[in-house]
Steps between C-alpha positions, in 0.01 A plus 500: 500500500612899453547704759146591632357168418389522160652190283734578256411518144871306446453155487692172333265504221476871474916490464475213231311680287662846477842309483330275180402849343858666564683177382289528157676819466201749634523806732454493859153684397377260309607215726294749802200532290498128383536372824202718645714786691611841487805617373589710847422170649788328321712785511433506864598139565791564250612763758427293850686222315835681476480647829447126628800195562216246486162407489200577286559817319880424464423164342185703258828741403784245426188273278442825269861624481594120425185478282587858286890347429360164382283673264820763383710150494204350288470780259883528457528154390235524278619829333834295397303198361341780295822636408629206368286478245444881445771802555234765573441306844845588588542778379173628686669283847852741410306818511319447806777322713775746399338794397807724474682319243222300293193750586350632182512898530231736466460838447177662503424811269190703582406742253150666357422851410785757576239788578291246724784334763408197676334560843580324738363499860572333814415515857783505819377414817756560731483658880603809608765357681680329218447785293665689761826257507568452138397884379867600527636210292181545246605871429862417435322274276286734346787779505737299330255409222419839424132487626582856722486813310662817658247737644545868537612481804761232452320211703376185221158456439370114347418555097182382373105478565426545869193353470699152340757504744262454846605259725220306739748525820220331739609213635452138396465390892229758519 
């Protein structure tokens, strides 16, 4: 039983079922959902598990992290049976395994109508607090990039649409 007396939602057959799902090469969500549980709950016992030495939830974590290298290990093996009788299959195992020196690159061009830029708009959330800390490195940032024009009076002022540039500075934990 949990702590308070409710009976856990981890049981044998619960366990057996998400580890069948991960070992087929799913994610822990699907395994959750399949098996009839949340996916906090599994993160949860994912998280009791490696704060444990032994018992239930340490036993739930090794299963899925044993479980999730099976099905890598399982995959693998089958990639290079596909390889052997097809190049492309290791040539697409290269760029994914050593990125760096195999990965395909890829450069992105946006372009459109020169008198109608792209827009594009984002929200920050970030507290005041944080804002606070990192404004001095963020304007030697900005400074260095040009984004400060000189005022009148000497001091920098940001270029660009004020409206554009507004920054939601209430906090997340709010």
């Amino acid at each position: 039983m949990a702590p308070g007396g409710r009976p856990t939602l981890l049981t044998l057959e619960v366990q057996e079922q998400i580890v069948r799902v991960i070992q087929a090469g799913n994610y822990r969500e699907v395994a959750a959902q399949h098996a009839g549980i949340g996916e906090r709950t599994l993160v949860t016992w994912m998280a009791k598990g490696k704060e444990e030495e032994e018992g239930i939830h340490y036993e739930f974590r090794r299963a899925v992290l044993k479980a999730e290298h099976d099905a890598e290990i399982a995959m693998v093996v089958r990639v290079r049976q596909a390889a052997a009788e097809d190049a492309k299959h290791a040539q697409w195992w290269l760029e994914r395994k050593f990125r760096q020196r195999w990965g395909r690159e890829k450069t992105v061009k946006h372009s459109g109508d020169p008198d109608n830029p792209l827009q594009v708009d984002h929200n920050v959330n970030i507290s005041i607090e944080r804002a606070e800390e990192q404004a001095p490195e963020v304007c030697a940032i900005l400074d260095e990039v040009g984004a400060f024009d000189e005022g009148e009076d000497g001091e920098g002022e940001a270029t660009g649409d004020a409206e554009a540039d507004e920054v939601d500075t209430t906090s997340a934990d709010s």
